[in-house]
VMD Tcl script that draws the C-alpha trace (Angstrom):
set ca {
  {-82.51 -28.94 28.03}
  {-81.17 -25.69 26.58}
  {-78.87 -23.78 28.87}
  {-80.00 -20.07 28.20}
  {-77.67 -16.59 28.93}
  {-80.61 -13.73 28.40}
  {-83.06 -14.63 25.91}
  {-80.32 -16.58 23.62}
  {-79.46 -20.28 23.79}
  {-76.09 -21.32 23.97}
  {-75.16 -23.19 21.25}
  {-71.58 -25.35 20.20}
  {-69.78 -23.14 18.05}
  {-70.48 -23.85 14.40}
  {-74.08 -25.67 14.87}
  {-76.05 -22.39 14.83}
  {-79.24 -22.45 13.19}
  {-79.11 -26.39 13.46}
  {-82.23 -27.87 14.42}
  {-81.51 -29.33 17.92}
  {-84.14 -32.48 18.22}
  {-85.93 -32.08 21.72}
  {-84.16 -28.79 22.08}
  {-80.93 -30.59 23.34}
  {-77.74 -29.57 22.24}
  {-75.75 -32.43 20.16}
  {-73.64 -34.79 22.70}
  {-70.96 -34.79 19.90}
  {-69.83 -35.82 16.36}
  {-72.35 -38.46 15.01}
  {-70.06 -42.17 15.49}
  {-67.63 -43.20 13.39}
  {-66.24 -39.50 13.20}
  {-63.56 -37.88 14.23}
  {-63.52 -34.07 15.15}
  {-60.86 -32.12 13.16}
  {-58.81 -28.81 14.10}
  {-59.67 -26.36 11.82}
  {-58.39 -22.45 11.24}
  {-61.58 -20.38 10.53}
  {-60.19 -18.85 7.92}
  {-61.38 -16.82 5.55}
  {-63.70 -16.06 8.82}
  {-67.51 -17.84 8.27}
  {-68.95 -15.63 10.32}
  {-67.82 -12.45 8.49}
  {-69.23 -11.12 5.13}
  {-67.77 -9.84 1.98}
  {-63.85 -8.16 2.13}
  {-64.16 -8.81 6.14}
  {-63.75 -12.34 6.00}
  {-60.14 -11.74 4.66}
  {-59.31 -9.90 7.91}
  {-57.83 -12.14 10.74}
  {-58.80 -11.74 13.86}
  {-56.12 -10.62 16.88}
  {-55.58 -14.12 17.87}
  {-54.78 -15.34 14.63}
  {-52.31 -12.67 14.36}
  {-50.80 -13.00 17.59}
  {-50.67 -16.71 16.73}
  {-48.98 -16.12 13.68}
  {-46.51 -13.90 15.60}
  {-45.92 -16.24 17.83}
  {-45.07 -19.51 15.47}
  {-43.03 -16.74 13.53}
  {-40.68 -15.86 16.61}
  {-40.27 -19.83 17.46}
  {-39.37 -20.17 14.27}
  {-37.05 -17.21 14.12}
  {-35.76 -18.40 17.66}
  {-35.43 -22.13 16.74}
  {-33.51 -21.48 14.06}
  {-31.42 -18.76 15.71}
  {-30.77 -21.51 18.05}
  {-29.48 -24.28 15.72}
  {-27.52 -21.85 13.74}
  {-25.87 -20.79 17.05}
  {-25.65 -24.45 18.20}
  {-23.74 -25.99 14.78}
  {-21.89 -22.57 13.68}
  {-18.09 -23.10 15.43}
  {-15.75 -20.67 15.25}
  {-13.06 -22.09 12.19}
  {-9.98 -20.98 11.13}
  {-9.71 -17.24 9.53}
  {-10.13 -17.22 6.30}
  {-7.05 -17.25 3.89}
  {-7.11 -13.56 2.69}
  {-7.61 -12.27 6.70}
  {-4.24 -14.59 7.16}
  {-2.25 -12.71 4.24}
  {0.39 -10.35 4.76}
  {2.70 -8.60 2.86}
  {6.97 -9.29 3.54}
  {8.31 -5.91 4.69}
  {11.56 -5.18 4.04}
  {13.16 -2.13 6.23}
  {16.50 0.16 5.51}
  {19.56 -0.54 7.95}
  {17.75 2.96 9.81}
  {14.40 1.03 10.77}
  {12.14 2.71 8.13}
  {10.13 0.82 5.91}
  {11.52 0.38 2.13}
  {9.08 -1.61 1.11}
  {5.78 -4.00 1.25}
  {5.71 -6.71 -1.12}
  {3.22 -9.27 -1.55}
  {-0.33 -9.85 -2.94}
  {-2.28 -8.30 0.06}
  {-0.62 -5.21 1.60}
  {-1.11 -5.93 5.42}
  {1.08 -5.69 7.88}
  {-0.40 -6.79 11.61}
  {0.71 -5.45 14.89}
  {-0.78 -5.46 18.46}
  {-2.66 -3.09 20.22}
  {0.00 -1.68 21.69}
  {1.35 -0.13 18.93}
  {-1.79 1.03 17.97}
  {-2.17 4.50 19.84}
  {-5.49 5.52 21.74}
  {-6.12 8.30 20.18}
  {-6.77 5.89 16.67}
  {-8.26 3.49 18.93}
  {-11.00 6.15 20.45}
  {-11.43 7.54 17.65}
  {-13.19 4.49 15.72}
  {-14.50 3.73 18.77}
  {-16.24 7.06 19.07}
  {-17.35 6.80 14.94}
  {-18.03 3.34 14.21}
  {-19.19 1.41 17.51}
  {-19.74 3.88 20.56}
  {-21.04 0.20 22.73}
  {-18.31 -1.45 22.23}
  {-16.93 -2.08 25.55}
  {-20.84 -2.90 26.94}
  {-22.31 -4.40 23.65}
  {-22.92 -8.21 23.79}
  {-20.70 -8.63 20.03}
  {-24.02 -7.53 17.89}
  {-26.90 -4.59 17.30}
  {-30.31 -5.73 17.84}
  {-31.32 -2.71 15.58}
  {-28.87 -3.38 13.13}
  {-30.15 -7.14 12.99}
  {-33.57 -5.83 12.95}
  {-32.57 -3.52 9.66}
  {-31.47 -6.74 7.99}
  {-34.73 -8.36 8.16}
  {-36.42 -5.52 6.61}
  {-33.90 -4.93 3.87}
  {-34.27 -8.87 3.34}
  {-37.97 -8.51 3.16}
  {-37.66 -5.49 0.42}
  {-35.29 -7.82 -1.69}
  {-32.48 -5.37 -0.78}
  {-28.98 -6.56 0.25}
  {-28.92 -7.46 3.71}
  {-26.68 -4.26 5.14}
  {-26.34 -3.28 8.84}
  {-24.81 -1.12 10.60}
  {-22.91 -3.83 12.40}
  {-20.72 -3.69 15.52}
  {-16.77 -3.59 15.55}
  {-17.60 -7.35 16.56}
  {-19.62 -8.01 14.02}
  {-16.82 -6.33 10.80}
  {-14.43 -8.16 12.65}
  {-16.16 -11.21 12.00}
  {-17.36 -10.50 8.58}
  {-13.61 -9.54 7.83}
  {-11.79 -12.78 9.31}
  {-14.52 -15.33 9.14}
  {-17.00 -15.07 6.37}
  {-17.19 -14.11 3.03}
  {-18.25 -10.74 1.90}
  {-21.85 -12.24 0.49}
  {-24.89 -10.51 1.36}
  {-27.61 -13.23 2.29}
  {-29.59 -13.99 5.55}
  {-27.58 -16.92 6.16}
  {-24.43 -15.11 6.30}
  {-25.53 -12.94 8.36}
  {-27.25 -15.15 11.09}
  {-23.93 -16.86 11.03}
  {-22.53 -13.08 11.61}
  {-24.37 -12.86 14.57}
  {-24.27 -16.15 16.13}
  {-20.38 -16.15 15.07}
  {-19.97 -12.45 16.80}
  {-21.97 -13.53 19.96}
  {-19.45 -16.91 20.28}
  {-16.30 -14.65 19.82}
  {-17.31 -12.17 22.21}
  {-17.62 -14.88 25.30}
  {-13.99 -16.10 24.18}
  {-12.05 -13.30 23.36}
  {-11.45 -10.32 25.12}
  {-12.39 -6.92 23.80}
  {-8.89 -5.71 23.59}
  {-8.17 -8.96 21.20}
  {-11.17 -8.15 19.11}
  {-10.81 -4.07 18.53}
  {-6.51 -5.35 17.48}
  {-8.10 -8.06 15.07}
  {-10.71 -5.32 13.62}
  {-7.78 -2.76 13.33}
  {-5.26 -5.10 11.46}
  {-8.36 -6.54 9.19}
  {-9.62 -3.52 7.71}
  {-9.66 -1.90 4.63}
  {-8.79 1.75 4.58}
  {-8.59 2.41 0.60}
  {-5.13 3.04 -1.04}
  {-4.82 -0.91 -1.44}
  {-4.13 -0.77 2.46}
  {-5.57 -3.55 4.74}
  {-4.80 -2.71 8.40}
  {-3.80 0.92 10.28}
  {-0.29 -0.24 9.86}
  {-0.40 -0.27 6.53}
  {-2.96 2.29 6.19}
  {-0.56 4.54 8.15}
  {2.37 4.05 5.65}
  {0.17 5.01 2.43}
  {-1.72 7.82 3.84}
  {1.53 9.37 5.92}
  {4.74 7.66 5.55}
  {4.93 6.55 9.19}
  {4.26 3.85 11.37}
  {0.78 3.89 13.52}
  {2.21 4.59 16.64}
  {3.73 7.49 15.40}
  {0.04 8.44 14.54}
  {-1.38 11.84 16.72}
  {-5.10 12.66 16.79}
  {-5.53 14.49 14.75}
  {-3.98 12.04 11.48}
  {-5.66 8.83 13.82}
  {-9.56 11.19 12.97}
  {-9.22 10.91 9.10}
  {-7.84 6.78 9.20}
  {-10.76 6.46 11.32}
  {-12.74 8.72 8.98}
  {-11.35 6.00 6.48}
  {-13.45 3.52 7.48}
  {-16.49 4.55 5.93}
  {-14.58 4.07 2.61}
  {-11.97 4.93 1.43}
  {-13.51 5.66 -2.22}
  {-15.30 7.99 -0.81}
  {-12.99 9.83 1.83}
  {-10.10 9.85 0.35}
  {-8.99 13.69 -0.04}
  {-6.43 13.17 -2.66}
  {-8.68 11.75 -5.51}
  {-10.56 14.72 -6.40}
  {-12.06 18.12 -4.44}
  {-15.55 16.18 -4.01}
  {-13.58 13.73 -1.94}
  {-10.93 16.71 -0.16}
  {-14.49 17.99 1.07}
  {-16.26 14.80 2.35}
  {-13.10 14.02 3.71}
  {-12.84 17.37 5.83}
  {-16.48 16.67 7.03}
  {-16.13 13.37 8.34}
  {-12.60 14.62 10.19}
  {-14.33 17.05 11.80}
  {-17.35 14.62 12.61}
  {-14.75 12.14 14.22}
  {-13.16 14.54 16.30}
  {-16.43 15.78 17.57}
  {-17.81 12.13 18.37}
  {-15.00 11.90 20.93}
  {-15.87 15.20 22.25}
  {-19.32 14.24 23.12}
  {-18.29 10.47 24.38}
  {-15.72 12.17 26.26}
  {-12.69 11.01 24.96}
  {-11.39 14.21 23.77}
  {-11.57 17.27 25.88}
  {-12.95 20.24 23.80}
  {-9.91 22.46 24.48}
  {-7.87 19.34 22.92}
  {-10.50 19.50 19.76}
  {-9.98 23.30 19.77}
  {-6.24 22.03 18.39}
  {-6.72 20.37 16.02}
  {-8.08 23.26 13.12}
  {-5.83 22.59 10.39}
  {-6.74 19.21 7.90}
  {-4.01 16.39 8.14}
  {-3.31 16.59 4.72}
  {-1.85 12.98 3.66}
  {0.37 12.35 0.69}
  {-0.36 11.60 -2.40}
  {-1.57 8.24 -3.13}
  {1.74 6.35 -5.64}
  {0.63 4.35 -8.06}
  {4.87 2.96 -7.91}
  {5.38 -0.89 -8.36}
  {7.14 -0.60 -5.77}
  {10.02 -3.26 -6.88}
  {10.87 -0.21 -9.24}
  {14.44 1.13 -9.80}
  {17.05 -0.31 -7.10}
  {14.33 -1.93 -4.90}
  {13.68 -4.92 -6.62}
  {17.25 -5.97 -6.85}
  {17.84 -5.73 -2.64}
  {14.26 -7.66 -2.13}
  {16.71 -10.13 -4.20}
  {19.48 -10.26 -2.58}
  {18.06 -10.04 0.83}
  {15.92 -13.09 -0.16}
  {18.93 -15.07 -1.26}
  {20.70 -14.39 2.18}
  {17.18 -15.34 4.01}
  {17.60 -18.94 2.63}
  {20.80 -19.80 2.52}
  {21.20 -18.88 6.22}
  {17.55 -20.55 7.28}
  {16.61 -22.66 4.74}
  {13.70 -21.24 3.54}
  {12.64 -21.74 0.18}
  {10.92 -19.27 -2.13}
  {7.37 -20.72 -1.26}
  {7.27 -20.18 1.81}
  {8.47 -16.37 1.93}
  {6.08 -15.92 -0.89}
  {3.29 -16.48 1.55}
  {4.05 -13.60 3.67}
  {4.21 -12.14 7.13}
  {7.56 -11.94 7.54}
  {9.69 -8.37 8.88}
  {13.34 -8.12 7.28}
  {15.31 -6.23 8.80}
  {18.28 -5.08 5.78}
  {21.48 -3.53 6.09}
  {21.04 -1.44 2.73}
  {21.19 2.24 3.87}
  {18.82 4.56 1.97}
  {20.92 7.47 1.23}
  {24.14 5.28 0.29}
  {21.64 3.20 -2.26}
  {20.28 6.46 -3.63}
  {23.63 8.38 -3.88}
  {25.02 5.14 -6.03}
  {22.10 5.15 -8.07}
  {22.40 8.94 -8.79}
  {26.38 8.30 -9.81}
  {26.00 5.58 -11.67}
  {23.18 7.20 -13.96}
  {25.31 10.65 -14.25}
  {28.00 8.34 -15.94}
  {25.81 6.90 -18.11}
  {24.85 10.14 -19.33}
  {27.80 12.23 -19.45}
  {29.93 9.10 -21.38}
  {27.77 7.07 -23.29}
  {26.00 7.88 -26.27}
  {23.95 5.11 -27.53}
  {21.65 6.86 -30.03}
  {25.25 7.43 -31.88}
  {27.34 5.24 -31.15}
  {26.42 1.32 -31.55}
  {29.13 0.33 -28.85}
  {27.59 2.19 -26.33}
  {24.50 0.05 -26.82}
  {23.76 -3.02 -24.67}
  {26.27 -1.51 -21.40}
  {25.45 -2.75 -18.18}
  {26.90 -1.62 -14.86}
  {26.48 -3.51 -11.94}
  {28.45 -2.38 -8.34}
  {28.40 -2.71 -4.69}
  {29.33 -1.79 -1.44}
  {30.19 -3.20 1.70}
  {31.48 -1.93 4.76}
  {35.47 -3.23 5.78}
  {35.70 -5.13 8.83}
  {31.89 -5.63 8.94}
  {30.60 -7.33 5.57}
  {27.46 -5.09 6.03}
  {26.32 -4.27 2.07}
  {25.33 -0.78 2.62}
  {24.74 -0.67 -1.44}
  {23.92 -2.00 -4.18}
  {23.49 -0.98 -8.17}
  {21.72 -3.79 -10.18}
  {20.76 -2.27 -13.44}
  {18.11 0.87 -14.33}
  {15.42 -0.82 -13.21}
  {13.92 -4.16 -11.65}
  {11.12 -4.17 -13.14}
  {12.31 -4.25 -16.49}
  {16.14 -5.23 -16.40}
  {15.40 -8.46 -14.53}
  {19.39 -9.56 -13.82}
  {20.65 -7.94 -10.87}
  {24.63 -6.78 -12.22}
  {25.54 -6.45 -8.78}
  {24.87 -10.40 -7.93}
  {25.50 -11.73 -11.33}
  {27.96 -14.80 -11.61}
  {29.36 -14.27 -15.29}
  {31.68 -11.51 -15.79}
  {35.59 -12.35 -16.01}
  {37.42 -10.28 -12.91}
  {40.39 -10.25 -14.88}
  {43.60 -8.14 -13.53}
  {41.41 -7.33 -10.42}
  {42.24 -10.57 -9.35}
  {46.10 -10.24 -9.16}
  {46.05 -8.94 -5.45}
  {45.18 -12.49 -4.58}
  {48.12 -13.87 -6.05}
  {50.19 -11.10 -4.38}
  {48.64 -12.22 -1.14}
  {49.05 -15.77 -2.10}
  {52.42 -15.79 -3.02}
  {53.60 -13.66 0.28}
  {51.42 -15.96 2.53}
  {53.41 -18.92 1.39}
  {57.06 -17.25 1.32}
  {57.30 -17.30 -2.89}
  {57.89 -13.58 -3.20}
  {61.39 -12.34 -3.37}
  {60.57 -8.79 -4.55}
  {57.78 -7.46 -3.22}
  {58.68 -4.11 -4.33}
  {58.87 -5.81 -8.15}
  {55.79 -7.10 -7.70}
  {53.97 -3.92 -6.86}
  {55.11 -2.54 -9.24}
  {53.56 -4.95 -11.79}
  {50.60 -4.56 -9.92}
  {50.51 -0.98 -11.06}
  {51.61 -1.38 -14.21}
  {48.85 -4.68 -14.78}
  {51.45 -6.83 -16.13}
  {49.37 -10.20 -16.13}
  {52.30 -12.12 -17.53}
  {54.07 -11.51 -13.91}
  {51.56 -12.96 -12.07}
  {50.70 -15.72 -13.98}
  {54.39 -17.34 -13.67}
  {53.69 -15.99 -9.78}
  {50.96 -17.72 -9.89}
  {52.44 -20.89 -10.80}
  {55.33 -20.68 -8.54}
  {53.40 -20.70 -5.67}
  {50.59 -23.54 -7.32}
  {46.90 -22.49 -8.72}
  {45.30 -24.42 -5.76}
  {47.29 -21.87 -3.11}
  {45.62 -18.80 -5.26}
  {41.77 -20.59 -5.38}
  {42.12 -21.32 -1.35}
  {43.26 -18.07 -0.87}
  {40.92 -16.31 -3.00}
  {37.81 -18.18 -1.62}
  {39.13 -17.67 1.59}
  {39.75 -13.56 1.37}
  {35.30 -14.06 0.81}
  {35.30 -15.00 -2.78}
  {32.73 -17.84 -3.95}
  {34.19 -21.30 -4.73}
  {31.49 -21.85 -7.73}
  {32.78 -18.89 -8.66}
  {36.24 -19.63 -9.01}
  {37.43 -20.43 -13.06}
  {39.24 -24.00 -13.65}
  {43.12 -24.05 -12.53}
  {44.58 -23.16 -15.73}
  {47.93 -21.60 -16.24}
  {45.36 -17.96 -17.45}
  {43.56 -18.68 -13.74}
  {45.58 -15.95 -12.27}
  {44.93 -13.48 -14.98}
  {40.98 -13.29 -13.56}
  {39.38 -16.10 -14.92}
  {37.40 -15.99 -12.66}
  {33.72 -14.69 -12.36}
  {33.18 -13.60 -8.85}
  {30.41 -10.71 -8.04}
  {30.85 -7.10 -7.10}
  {29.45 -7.74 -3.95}
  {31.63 -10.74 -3.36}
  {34.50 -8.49 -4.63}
  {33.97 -5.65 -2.66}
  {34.00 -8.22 0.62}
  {36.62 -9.92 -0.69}
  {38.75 -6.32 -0.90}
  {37.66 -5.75 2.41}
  {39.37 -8.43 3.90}
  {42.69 -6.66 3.17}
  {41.26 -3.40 4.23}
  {40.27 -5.52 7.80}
  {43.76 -6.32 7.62}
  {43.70 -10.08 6.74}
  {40.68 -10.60 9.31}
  {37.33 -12.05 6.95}
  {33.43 -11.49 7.02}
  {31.14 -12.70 5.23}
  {29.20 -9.68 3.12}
  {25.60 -9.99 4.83}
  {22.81 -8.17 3.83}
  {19.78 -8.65 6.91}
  {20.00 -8.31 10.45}
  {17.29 -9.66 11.77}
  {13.90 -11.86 10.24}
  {11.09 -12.13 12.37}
  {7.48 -14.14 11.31}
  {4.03 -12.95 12.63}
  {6.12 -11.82 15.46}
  {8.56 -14.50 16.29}
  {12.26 -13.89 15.75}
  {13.90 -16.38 13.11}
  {17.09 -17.99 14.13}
  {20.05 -18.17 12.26}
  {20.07 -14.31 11.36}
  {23.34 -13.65 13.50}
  {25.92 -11.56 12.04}
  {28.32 -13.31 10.09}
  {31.26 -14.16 12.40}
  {34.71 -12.60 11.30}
  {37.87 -14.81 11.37}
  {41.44 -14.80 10.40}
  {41.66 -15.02 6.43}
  {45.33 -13.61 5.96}
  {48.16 -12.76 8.16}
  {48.33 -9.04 9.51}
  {51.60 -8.49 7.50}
  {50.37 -10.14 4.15}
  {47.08 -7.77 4.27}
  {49.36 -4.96 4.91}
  {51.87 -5.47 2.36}
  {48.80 -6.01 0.20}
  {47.43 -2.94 1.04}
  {50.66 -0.43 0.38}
  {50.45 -2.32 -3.42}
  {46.94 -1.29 -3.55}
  {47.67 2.34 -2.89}
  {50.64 2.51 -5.49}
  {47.68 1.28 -7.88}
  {45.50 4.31 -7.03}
  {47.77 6.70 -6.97}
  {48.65 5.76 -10.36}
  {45.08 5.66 -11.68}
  {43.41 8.40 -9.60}
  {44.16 11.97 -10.24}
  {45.35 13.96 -7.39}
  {42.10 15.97 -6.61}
  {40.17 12.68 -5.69}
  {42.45 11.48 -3.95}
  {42.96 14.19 -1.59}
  {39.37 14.08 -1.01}
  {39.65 10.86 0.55}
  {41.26 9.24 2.63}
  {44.18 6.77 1.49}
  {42.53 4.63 -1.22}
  {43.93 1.16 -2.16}
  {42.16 -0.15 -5.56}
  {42.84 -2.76 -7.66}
  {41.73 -2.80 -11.89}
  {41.53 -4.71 -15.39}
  {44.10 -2.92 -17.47}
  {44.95 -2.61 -21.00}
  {46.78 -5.78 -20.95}
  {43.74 -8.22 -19.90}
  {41.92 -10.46 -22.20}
  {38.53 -9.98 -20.85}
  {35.69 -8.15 -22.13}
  {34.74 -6.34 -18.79}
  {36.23 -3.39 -17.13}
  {36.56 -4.10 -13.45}
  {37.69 -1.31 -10.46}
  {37.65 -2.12 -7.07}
  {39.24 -0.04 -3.80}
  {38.80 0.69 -0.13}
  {39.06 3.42 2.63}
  {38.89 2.90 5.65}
  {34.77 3.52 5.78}
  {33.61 1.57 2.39}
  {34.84 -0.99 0.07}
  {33.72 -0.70 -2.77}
  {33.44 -2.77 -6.59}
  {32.10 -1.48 -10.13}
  {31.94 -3.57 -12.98}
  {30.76 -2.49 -16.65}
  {30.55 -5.27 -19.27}
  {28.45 -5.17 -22.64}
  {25.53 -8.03 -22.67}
  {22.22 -8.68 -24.69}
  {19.40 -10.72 -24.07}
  {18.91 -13.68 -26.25}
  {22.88 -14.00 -27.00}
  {25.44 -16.41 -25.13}
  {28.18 -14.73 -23.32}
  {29.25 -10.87 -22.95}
  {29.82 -8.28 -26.53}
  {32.99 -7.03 -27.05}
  {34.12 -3.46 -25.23}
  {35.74 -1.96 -28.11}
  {34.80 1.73 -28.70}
  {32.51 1.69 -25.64}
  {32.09 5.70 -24.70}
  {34.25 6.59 -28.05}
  {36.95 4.62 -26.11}
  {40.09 3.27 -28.40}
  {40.87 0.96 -26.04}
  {39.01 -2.56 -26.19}
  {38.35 -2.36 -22.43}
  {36.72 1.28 -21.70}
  {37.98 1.14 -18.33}
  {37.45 4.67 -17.52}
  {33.90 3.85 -17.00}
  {34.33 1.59 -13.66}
  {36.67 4.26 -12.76}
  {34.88 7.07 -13.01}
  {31.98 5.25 -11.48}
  {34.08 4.40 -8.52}
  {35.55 7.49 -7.89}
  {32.48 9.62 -8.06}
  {30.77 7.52 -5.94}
  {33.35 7.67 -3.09}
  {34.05 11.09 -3.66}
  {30.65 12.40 -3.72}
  {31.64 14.37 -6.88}
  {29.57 14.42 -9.64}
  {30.23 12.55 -12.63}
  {30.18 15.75 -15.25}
  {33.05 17.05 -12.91}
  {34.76 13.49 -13.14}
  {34.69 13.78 -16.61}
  {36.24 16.90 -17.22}
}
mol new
graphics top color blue
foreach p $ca { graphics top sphere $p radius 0.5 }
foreach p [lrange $ca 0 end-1] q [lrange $ca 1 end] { graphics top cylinder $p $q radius 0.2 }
display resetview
C-alpha cells in the first residue's frame, strides 16, 4: 500500500520511477546484498554544471572532518612535542672582558650576546616592545589565533608561513626551533608556546625574548644591542634610546639610521610610532612623549675586529691568568658566557700605546736604515705593593703581530738583573761595600757582579730572583755568566719583580683579573694574589738607594724632577745581550720596557747594532726613552731633543 503526502507517493530515496509491483514499496535490497554508504556526488538529481555544486551538508560535513582533523592533529602535536633543551646558538655567548673601571673593553666570541635578567633591563625598554610588538602579552594564552589563522592562508597560497607571532611565540622560535618556514614548525611553535606559557612565568619569558633577539649590528640581546648602538649598558638605557632598540626589532636592516638616509628616515618613523604606542596603551603619559622631540642618534656602527691594536694581547694575558688560577682550559672559555673582570686601566693602556708609537717614529727609520727593521718593543706595568698590571704594550697590533712582547719568554734581561745579586748578596751577609757595589751598579760593571755572584752561590741569586716574582722556567742555567742576565724573564714579570723592592721587600704576584663570573655564578679562585715577605725591609731599602744612583745617572734632570724619586735598573754598554732592557719604579707604577730585534721564520733575536743610527751595539736609548716618556707623560719628540 502506498503511503501518499498530497497527490505524490513516497518513495525510498533513489528508487524513483521504479516500477513498484502491487504498488508496494520494496521491503529492501533483493538477498544476498548488502546496502552500501554512498556520497551523492556529483549530485544525480542535478543537471549539467549543477551537479558539481555540493550541497550545504556536504560542505558542512567537509568542514567538520576538516576541523577534527585540524584538531586531532593539533592534539598529537601538542601531546608528543616536549619542551627540549635550547638550541645551541640561543645558548652562545660572547666572553666579555671589562677595564679595571667596570666598562666593557670588549666582546669576543662567535655570537655577540651577552644575557642579563630583567632587572637590569629597564621598563621603559621593556614597555616599549611591549607596546610595539605584543600589546596582549600579559593576558595572551602564549599564541595569536589570527596570526595562526594568517599561516594557514599563506600555507595555502604556497607562501612562507609568516605571522605576526606573540613575544611567546619569537621567544620560542628564537630558543627552540629552527628558523624554517613550514607548517610543521610552526604547529610545533604553537603547541611549544602554549606548553611554555603554563610553566614559565611571563616575567621569565619577556627576559628570555629580550636576551634572544636580534637587533642588527651583529648584536643578539638588548645588552649587547645597547653596547653597539650607544656605548652603554641597558640599564643605563632612558626612553627615549629604549623606543629605537625596540624600533629595532622590526629589523635592523631596515631601521638602522646609520646605514644610509632611507634608513635615518624609517628609523625616525618607527621611533616616533613606538613612543606613541605607549601613549595610547598608557604606558607613557603624553606630557612624558612631549620630551622626547629630538632622535637618539646612536653611533656609528665599527666594523673593528675588535682584538685590534692592544686588545688582543690583554684578552691573552687575562686568559693565561684565568687558567692557571682555575684550571680552565682554552675549550672551555672558548665556549663562552663568561664576565672578566681585568685590572688593565683604559687610559694607562692607551697613554703607553701612544708613547711607545711616538718613539717609534721620532727614532727609527726603517725605510733607511736596515737596522731599524724587524724592532720590537714589548713593556708593562704594574702597580708596587699591589701586582695589579694596569698596562700592557704587546706589539702594533694583535691581529697581525701575533707574539705578545710584553709576555714573551725569550729575551736575555742582561745587566737588569744585577739588583738581584745586590739583594742576594746583602740578604746573605756577602757584601762588604755596599757603597762599591752601587756604584758598579751605576756604572753596569757585569764583571763585579758576576764574582758577587759567585761569592754568595748561583742557587742564592735564582731563589732570590724567583722569589722577588720572577718565573723559575724563566730563570737561565747556573753558569758563572747567570748573574750577567741570562736570564729571560718578561716585562711584566720584571716590572713585579722591581716592585717588590719598591714594596720594600714585601712580594705579589702581578695579577691581571679581579673577578670571573659564568652565566652569573662567581668563579672561585679569582682572589687577589696574597702578598708576603720576599726580602728583608733593609735589603729592599738598600736596594732601592742603588736604584736611584742608577737613575740619576741615566735620567736627565728635567724628568726627574717631574717625578717623584725614581729607582731603575738597565743593560749597559758592557752586556753581551742583544736586547736593551730599562726598568724603574715610583712610588705609583713600576714599570719595564724591553726593545730587541726579531724576525719571523729565524731562530733567536738579530743583532742591535746601528738600531736608530745608534753606534752602540745595544741602542739602549730606546727602552729609555720609552720609559721615561711614559712615566713622565712627556712626549717622545720632546724626549728626544
Amino acid at each position: 500500500m502506498l503511503r501518499r503526502w498530497g497527490r505524490k507517493a513516497w518513495v525510498p530515496h533513489g528508487l524513483a520511477g521504479s516500477v513498484l509491483p502491487e504498488g508496494r514499496p520494496p521491503a529492501g535490497p533483493p538477498p544476498g546484498r548488502v546496502r552500501r554508504f554512498r556520497v551523492d556526488y556529483p549530485r544525480r538529481a542535478r543537471r549539467g554544471a549543477l551537479r558539481w555544486i555540493p550541497s550545504w551538508r556536504q560542505v558542512s560535513a567537509l568542514a567538520l572532518i576538516g576541523l577534527a582533523g585540524v584538531v586531532a592533529l593539533v592534539g598529537y602535536v601538542y601531546s608528543t612535542v616536549r619542551i627540549a633543551d635550547v638550541n645551541a646558538e640561543a645558548r652562545a655567548e660572547a666572553n666579555v672582558y671589562y677595564w679595571a673601571d667596570g666598562t666593557q673593553m670588549v666582546s669576543v666570541g662567535p655570537v655577540n650576546r651577552q644575557n642579563v635578567p630583567l632587572s637590569d633591563i629597564p621598563p621603559s625598554l621593556q614597555n616599549a616592545v611591549i607596546a610595539t610588538e605584543n600589546a596582549t602579552f600579559y593576558s595572551d594564552p602564549g599564541f595569536s589565533v589570527r596570526g595562526l589563522a594568517r599561516a594557514v592562508v599563506n600555507m595555502a597560497r604556497g607562501q612562507e608561513v609568516q605571522s605576526g607571532s606573540t613575544i611567546t611565540q619569537q621567544y620560542v622560535k628564537n630558543t627552540y626551533l629552527t628558523p624554517e618556514q613550514t607548517l610543521d614548525r610552526k604547529l610545533r611553535e604553537l603547541c611549544l608556546s602554549v606548553k611554555l606559557s603554563r610553566s614559565l612565568s611571563k616575567q621569565e619569558i619577556l627576559q628570555g625574548y629580550l636576551n634572544t633577539s636580534w637587533f642588527g649590528r651583529n648584536a643578539y640581546g638588548v645588552q649587547a644591542a645597547a653596547v653597539a648602538y650607544y656605548g652603554m649598558d641597558a640599564k643605563d638605557l632612558d626612553p627615549s634610546r629604549s623606543a629605537l632598540l625596540a624600533a629595532l626589532l622590526k629589523g635592523g636592516e631596515l631601521y638602522d639610521p646609520s646605514l644610509s638616509p632611507a634608513h635615518h628616515r624609517r628609523a625616525v618613523e618607527r621611533w616616533k610610532y613606538v613612543l606613541d604606542r605607549q601613549v595610547d596603551l598608557g604606558y607613557m603619559t603624553e606630557r612624558e612623549r612631549a620630551t622626547y622631540t629630538v632622535f637618539p642618534e646612536p653611533r656609528p656602527e665599527s666594523v673593528s675586529t675588535s682584538m685590534s691594536g692592544q686588545i688582543g694581547y690583554l684578552v691573552d694575558v687575562a686568559n693565561k691568568y684565568i687558567k692557571n688560577r682555575t684550571g680552565l682550559t682554552t675549550e672551555q672559555l672558548g665556549r663562552g658566557g663568561y664576565r672578566i673582570r681585568t685590572t688593565f686601566d683604559k687610559g694607562e693602556v692607551e697613554r703607553l700605546r701612544r708613547t711607545v708609537e711616538e718613539v717609534r717614529q721620532t727614532s727609527l727609520d726603517p725605510a733607511r736604515r736596515i737596522a731599524d727593521r724587524d724592532v720590537e718593543i714589548g713593556a708593562a706595568s704594574i702597580r708596587p705593593g699591589d701586582g695589579a698590571v694596569l698596562a700592557l704594550y704587546g706589539g702594533p697590533d694583535a691581529t697581525k703581530h701575533f707574539t705578545n712582547n710584553a709576555d714573551t719568554a725569550g729575551v736575555p734581561v742582561g745587566s737588569a738583573f744585577t739588583p738581584f745579586v745586590l739583594a742576594a748578596a746583602l740578604e746573605h751577609g756577602a757584601a762588604d761595600a755596599p757603597g762599591a757595589l752601587r756604584r758598579a751598579l751605576v756604572r753596569g760593571d757585569s764583571g763585579v757582579y758576576n764574582r758577587l755572584g759567585e761569592a754568595v752561590g748561583l742557587d742564592k741569586v735564582r731563589d732570590l730572583a724567583v722569589g722577588s716574582g720572577l718565573l723559575p722556567l724563566s730563570m737561565a742555567p747556573l753558569e758563572p755568566s747567570f748573574p750577567a742576565g741570562t736570564s729571560t724573564p718578561s716585562a711584566i714579570r720584571m716590572a713585579g719583580a722591581y716592585g717588590t723592592f719598591a714594596a720594600g721587600g714585601r712580594q705579589t704576584d702581578p695579577y691581571s683579573v679581579t673577578a670571573v663570573s659564568h652565566f652569573g655564578t662567581p668563579l672561585e679562585g679569582m682572589e687577589r694574589p696574597a702578598g708576603r715577605r720576599a726580602l728583608d725591609e733593609r735589603v729592599a731599602r738598600e736596594v732601592s738607594e742603588a736604584l736611584r744612583d742608577v737613575a740619576v745617572d741615566v735620567m736627565t734632570p728635567d724628568a726627574l724632577r717631574t717625578l717623584p724619586p725614581v729607582a731603575a735598573g738597565r743593560t749597559g754598554a758592557g752586556d753581551q745581550v742583544p736586547a736593551s732592557w730599562f726598568v724603574g719604579y715610583t712610588g705609583r707604577l713600576s714599570t719595564a720596557v724591553t726593545v730587541f730585534r726579531s724576525r719571523p721564520g729565524t731562530d733567536g733575536l738579530l743583532p742591535m747594532n746601528g738600531v736608530g743610527g745608534s753606534e752602540s751595539d745595544r741602542a739602549d736609548f730606546l727602552s729609555l726613552r720609552v720609559w721615561s716618556s711614559y712615566m713622565t707623560g712627556t712626549p717622545a719628540s720632546r724626549e728626544a731633543e
